[in-house]
Residue, then its C-alpha position, 0 to 999 in steps of 0.5 A: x523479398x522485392x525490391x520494393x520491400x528493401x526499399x521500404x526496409x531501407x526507408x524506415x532504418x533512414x528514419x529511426x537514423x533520423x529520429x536518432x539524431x534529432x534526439x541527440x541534437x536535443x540533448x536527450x539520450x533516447x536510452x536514458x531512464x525516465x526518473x520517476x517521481x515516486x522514486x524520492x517518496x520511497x525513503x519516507x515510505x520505509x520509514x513507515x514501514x516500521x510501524x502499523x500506524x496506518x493499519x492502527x487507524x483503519x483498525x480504531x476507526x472501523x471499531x468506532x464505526x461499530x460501537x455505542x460509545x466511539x469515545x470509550x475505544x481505544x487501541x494500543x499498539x504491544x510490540x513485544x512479540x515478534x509481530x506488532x499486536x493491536x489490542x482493542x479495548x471498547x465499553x463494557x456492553x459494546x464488546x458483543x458488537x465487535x465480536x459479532x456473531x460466530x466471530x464474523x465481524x471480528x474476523x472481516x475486521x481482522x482482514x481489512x486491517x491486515x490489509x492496511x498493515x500489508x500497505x504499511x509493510x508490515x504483519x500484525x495480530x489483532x487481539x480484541x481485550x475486555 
């Protein structure tokens, strides 16, 4: 190492040293944690945790997407086994909408509202009744 370079080496320790000190002068301490804002919302998020309304309304509103008579859908939650179920009921002549063919419809509705149910951090089954 030259001179030069030690110099250079000894210039920049100066200025983190000077950096440092008008940090402390400010009142702030370059060590602190910056606060999220998020932090506060994390307890209103456990809450809903708990239960599957998000995926309950992803779930009622791709079903009413699909049918003739959106009035006639209705989607109950059954939370007596050991993951919630969603139980989907729809008009007589509508059922066959849902189900798709070989299941396939039935099944992407299944994946979108497992996915919704992961952001209310919970699993779920879905069960569609005639």
């Amino acid at each position: 190492m030259t001179e030069a370079d030690e110099v250079a080496v000894d210039d920049e320790h100066v200025d983190d040293e000077h950096v440092d000190d008008e940090q402390d002068d400010a009142g702030v301490d370059p060590n602190a944690r910056v606060a999220d804002d998020d932090d506060e919302d994390d307890d209103d998020d456990e809450d809903d945790r708990a239960n599957p309304d998000r995926s309950r309304d992803v779930l009622e509103f791709l079903v009413k997407s699909l049918v003739d008579d959106p009035s006639a859908v209705d989607v109950e939650i059954d939370d007596r086994g050991r993951k919630p179920t969603l139980n989907v009921s729809v008009a007589q002549g509508d059922m066959g909408r849902i189900i798709g063919r070989r299941g396939h419809i039935a099944q992407s509705i299944r994946r979108v509202t497992r996915a919704a149910a992961v952001k209310d951090g919970t699993e779920i089954n879905i069960e569609f009744l005639d």
